[in-house]
C-alpha positions as CSV (number, residue, x, y, z in Angstrom):
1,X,2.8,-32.4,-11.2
2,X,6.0,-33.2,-12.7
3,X,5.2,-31.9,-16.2
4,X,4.2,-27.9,-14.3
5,X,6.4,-25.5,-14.7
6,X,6.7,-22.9,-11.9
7,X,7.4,-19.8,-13.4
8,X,8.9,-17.2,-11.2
9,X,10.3,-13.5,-11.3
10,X,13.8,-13.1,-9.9
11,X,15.4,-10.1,-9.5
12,X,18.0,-10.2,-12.3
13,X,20.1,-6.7,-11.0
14,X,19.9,-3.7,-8.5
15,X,18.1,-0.9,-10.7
16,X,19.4,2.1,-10.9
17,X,17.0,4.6,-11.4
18,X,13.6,3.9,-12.3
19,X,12.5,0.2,-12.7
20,X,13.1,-1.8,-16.2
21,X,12.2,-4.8,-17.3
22,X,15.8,-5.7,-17.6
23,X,16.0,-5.4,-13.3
24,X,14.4,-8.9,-13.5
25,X,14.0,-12.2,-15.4
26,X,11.2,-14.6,-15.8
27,X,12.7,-18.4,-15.3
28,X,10.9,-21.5,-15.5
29,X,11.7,-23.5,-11.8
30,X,9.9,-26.8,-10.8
31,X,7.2,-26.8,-8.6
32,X,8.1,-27.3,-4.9
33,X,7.2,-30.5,-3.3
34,X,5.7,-29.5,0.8
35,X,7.9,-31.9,2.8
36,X,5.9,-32.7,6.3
37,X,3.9,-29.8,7.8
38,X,4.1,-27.8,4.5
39,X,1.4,-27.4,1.7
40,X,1.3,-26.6,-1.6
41,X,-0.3,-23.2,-2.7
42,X,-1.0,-22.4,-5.9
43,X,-0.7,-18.4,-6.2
44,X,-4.3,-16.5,-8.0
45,X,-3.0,-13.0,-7.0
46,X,0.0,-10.4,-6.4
47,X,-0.5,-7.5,-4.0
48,X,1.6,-4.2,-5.7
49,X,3.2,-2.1,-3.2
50,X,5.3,0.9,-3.6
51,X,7.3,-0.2,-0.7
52,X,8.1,-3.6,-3.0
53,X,10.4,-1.0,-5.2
54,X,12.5,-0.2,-1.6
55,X,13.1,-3.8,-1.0
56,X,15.2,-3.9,-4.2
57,X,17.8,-1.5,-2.9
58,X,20.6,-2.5,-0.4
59,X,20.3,0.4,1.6
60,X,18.3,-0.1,4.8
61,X,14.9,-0.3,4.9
62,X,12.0,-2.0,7.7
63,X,12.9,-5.5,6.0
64,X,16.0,-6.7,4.4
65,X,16.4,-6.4,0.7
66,X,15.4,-9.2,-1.9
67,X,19.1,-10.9,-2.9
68,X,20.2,-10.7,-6.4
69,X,19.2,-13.8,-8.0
70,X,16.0,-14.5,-5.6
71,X,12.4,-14.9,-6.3
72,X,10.9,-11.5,-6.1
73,X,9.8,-10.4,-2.7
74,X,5.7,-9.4,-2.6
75,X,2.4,-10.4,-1.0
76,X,-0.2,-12.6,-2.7
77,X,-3.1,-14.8,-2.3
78,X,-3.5,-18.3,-3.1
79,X,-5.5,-21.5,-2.8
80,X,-3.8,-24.9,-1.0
81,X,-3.7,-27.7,-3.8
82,X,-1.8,-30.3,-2.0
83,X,-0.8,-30.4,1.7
84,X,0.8,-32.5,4.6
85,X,-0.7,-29.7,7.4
86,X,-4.0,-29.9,8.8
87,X,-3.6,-26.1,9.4
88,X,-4.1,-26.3,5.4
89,X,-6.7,-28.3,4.2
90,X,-6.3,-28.7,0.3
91,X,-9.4,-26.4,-0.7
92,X,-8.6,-23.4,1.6
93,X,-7.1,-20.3,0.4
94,X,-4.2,-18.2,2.2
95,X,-2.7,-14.8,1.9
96,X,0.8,-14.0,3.0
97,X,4.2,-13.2,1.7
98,X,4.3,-15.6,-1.5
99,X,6.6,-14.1,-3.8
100,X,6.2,-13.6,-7.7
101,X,6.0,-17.3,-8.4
102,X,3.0,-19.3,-9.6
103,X,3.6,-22.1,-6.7
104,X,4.6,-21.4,-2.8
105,X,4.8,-23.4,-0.3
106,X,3.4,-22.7,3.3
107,X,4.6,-23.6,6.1
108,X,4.0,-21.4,9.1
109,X,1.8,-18.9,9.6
110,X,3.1,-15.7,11.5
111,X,3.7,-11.5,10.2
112,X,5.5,-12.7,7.0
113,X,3.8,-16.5,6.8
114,X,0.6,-17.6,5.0
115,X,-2.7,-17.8,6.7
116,X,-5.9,-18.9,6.4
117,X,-8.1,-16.0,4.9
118,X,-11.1,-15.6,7.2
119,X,-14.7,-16.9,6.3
120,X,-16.6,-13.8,4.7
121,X,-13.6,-11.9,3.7
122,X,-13.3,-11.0,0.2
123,X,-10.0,-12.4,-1.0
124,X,-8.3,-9.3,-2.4
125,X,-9.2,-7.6,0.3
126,X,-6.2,-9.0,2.4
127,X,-4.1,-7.6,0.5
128,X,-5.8,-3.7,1.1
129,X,-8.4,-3.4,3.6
130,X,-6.5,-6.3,5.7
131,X,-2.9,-5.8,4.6
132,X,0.0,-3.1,5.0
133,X,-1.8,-0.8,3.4
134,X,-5.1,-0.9,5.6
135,X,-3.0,-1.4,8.9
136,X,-0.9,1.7,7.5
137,X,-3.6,4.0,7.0
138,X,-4.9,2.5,10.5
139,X,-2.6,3.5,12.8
140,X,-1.1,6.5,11.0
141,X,-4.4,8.3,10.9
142,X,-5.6,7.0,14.6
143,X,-2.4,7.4,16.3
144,X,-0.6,9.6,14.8
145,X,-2.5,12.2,13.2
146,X,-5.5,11.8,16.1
147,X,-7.9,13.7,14.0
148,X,-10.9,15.0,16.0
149,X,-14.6,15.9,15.0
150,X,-14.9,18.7,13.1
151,X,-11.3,19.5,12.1
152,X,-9.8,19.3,8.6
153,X,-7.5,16.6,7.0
154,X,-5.1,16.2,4.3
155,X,-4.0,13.0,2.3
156,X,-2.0,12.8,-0.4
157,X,-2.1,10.1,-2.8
158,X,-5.8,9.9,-1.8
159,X,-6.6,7.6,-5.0
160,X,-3.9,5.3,-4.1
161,X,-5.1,2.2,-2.1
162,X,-3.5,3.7,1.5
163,X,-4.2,7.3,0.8
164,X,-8.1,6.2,-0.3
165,X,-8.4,4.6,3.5
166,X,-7.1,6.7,5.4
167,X,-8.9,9.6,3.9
168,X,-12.0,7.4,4.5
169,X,-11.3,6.6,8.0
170,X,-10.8,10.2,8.9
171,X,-14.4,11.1,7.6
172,X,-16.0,8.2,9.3
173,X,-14.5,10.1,12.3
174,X,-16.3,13.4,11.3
175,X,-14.1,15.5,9.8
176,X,-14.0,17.1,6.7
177,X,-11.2,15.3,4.2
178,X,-9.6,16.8,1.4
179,X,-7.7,14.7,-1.0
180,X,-4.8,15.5,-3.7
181,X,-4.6,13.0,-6.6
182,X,-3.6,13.3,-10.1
183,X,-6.2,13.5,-12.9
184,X,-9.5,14.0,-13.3
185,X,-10.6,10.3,-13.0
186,X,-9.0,9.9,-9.5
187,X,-9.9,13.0,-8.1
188,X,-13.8,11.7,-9.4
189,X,-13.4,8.8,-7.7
190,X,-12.1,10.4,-4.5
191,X,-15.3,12.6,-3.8
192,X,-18.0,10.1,-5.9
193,X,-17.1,6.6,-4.5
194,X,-14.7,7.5,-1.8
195,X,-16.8,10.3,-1.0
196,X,-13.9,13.3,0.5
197,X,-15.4,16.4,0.7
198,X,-13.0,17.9,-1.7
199,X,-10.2,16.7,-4.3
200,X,-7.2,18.7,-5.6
201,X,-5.6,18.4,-9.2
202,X,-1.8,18.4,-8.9
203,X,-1.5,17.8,-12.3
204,X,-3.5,20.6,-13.7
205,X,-4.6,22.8,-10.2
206,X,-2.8,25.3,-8.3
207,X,-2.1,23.3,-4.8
208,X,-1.8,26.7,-2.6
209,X,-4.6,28.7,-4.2
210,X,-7.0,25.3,-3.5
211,X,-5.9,25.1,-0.1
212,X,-6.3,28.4,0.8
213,X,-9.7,28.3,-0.4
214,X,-10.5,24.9,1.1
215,X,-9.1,24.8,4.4
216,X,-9.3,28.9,5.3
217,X,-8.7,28.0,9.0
218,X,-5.6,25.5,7.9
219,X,-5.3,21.8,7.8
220,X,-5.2,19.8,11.6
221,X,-3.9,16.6,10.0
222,X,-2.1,16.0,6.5
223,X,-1.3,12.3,6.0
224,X,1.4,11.8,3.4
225,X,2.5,9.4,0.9
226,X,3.9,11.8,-1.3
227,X,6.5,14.0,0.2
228,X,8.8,16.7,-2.6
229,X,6.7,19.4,-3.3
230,X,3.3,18.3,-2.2
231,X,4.8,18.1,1.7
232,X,6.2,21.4,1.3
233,X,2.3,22.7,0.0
234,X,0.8,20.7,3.1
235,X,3.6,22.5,5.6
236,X,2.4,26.2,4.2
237,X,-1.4,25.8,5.3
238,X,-0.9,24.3,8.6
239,X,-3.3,24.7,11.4
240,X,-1.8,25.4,15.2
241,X,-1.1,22.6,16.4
242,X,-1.2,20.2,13.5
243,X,0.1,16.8,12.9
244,X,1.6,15.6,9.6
245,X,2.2,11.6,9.5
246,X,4.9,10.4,6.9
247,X,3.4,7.4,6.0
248,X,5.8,7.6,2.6
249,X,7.5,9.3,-0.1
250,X,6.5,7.9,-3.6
251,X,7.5,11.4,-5.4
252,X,11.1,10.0,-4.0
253,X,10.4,6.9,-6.3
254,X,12.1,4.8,-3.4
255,X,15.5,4.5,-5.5
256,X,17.7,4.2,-2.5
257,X,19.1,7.6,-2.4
258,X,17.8,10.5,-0.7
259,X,15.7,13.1,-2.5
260,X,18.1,16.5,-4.2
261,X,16.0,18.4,-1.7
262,X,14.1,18.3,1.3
263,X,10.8,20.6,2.3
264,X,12.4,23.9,2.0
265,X,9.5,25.3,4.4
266,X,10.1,22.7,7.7
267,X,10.2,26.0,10.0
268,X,6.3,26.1,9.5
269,X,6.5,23.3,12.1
270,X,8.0,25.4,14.7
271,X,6.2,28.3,13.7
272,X,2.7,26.1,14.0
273,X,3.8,24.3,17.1
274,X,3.2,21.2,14.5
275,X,4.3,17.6,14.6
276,X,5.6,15.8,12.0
277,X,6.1,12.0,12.8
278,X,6.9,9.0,11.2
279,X,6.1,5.1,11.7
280,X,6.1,2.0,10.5
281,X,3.0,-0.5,10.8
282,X,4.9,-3.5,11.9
283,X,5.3,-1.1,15.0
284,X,2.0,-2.0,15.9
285,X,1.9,-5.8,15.3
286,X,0.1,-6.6,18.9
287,X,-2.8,-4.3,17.6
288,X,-3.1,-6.0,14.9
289,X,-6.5,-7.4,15.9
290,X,-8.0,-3.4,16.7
291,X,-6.9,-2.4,13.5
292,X,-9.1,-5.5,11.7
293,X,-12.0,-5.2,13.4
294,X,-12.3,-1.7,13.1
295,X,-11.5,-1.7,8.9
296,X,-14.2,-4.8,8.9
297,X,-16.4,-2.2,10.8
298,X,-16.4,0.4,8.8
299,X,-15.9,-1.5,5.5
300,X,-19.7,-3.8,6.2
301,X,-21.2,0.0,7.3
302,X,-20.4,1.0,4.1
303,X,-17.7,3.8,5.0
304,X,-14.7,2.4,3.5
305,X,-15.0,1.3,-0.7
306,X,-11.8,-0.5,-2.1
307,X,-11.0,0.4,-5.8
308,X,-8.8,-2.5,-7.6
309,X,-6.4,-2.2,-10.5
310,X,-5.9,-5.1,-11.9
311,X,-2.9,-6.2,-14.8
312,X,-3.2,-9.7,-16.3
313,X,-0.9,-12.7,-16.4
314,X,2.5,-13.2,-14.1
315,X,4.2,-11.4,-17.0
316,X,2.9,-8.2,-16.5
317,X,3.9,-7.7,-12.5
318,X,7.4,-6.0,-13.4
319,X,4.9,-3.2,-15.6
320,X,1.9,-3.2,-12.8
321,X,5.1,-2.2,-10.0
322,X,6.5,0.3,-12.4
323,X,2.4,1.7,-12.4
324,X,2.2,2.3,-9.3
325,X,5.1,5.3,-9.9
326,X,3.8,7.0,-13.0
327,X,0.4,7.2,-11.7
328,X,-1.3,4.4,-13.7
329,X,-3.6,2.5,-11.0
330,X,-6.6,3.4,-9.0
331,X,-6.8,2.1,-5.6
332,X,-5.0,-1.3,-4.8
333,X,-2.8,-2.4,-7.5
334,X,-3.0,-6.5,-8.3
335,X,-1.7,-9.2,-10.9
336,X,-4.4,-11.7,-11.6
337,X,-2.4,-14.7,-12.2
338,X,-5.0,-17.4,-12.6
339,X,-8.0,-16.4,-14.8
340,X,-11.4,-17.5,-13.7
């Protein structure tokens, strides 16, 4: 393979700001030779994260940030082409932290290794259903918010691959789901594929009025990704008693800095005798396990659907990232590297 060239994304500066292209540079590197007990993997597909953006600050964040100068940092699926690991036969295909890069090499398995992707499992699904943002919307809803049958629950972002579970998981548990998205498409999908009993406008609805006619008797849980202004509408329509699980704060844009202003309204917590808690899913890494088998559950019965947005071509992953802040995917954002 000594005529490949890996191409790889590096992170070229700290942004400042909002991303731009100029934050990163496209070099051509060699492909990596797997020494004894590695293998070869040749990357198909990038996971896109909002969370990738926080990686690119210095300030402190659940994993340390991406050096200046290094491959960029993100999740990704890919098949074994040459390996000197029987935990990798040549022919098997693995999902893990593999970076913007066309080759990786494996070498462990582990939270932030590669591993084999399970018999039966659609492939891009480990980087939803069976990734950070499945396990996210897993334990936030189950263990934080602890919704009940019959009460009412919030998501924000609720066309965004987390937001979309988590809403689902809540109405496989019986209770009624109302989601906030922006657009007309999304807030379609939310109640025709997702099936939520209700979607909410941002962009062209009045937030309060549809709450108050929605949820008359207030909302029990409100999961959000979204924090600003859409927290502070969740925090006026509160049930007694309710729980609200950060789960993150896209409207922030995760530049490193904290927002102008916070919810102006956090008294309705004490007022409600509400909760508000936050978490991180890598708190939960020896539940792991629950958290699959309940998303494969729920995803074979039919109660969880997956919606994909997918950009084309290693080139495009600095533009599919900046999507994922200006509201341009549906679902699980993903660069399709290799084209079938």
């Amino acid at each position: 393979m000594a005529d490949v060239v890996n191409r790889q994304w590096v992170l070229r500066r700290r942004p400042e700001g909002a991303l731009r292209d100029e934050d990163f540079e496209l070099k051509n590197g060699t492909v990596p030779v797997p020494g004894q007990g590695e293998a070869l993997v040749r990357v198909h597909w990038l996971g896109i994260d909002p969370t990738q953006r926080g990686w690119l600050n210095e300030a402190d964040n659940y994993i340390g940030a991406v050096p200046v100068g290094a491959v960029m940092r993100g999740s990704g699926i890919g098949e074994v082409v040459r390996s000197n690991d029987p935990r990798y036969p040549v022919g098997s295909w693995v999902a893990g932290m593999v970076g913007w890069q066309d080759y990786a090499v494996a070498s462990e398995g582990g939270l932030f290794g590669l591993n084999l992707i399970p018999d039966g499992v659609p492939h891009t699904l480990m980087l939803s259903l069976f990734g950070a943002p499945g396990l996210t919307a897993y334990f936030g809803m189950m263990d934080v918010g602890r919704p009940e049958p019959g009460q009412t629950v919030l998501v924000s972002a609720a066309a965004g691959v987390t937001g979309s579970i988590a809403g689902q998981i809540a109405k496989a548990l019986g209770c009624k789901v109302i989601g906030i998205a922006g657009g007309p498409r999304k807030c379609s999908w939310i109640t025709d594929c997702a099936g939520l009993h209700a979607a909410i406008d941002y962009q062209h609805d009045d937030i309060d009025a549809s709450l108050t006619r929605l949820a008359p008797n207030g909302i029990d849980v409100f999961f959000d990704g979204v924090g600003g202004r859409i927290l502070e509408c969740g925090l006026a329509h509160l049930a007694r008693r309710a729980r609200i699980v950060l789960a993150g704060a896209i409207s922030s844009g995760y530049q490193g800095s904290d927002p102008s202003s916070g919810p102006r309204n956090y008294m309705r917590l004490a007022l409600d005798r509400a909760r508000m808690e936050g978490f991180i899913f890598l708190d939960y890494l020896d539940r792991f396990p629950e958290a699959f088998t309940a998303l494969r559950d729920w995803h074979d019965q039919g109660n969880i659907t997956i919606a994909e947005t997918v950009s084309s071509g290693l080139e495009s992953a600095p533009s599919a990232l900046r999507a994922v802040f200006e509201s341009g995917n549906l679902g699980k954002q993903l660069v399709q590297i290799v084209q079938p």
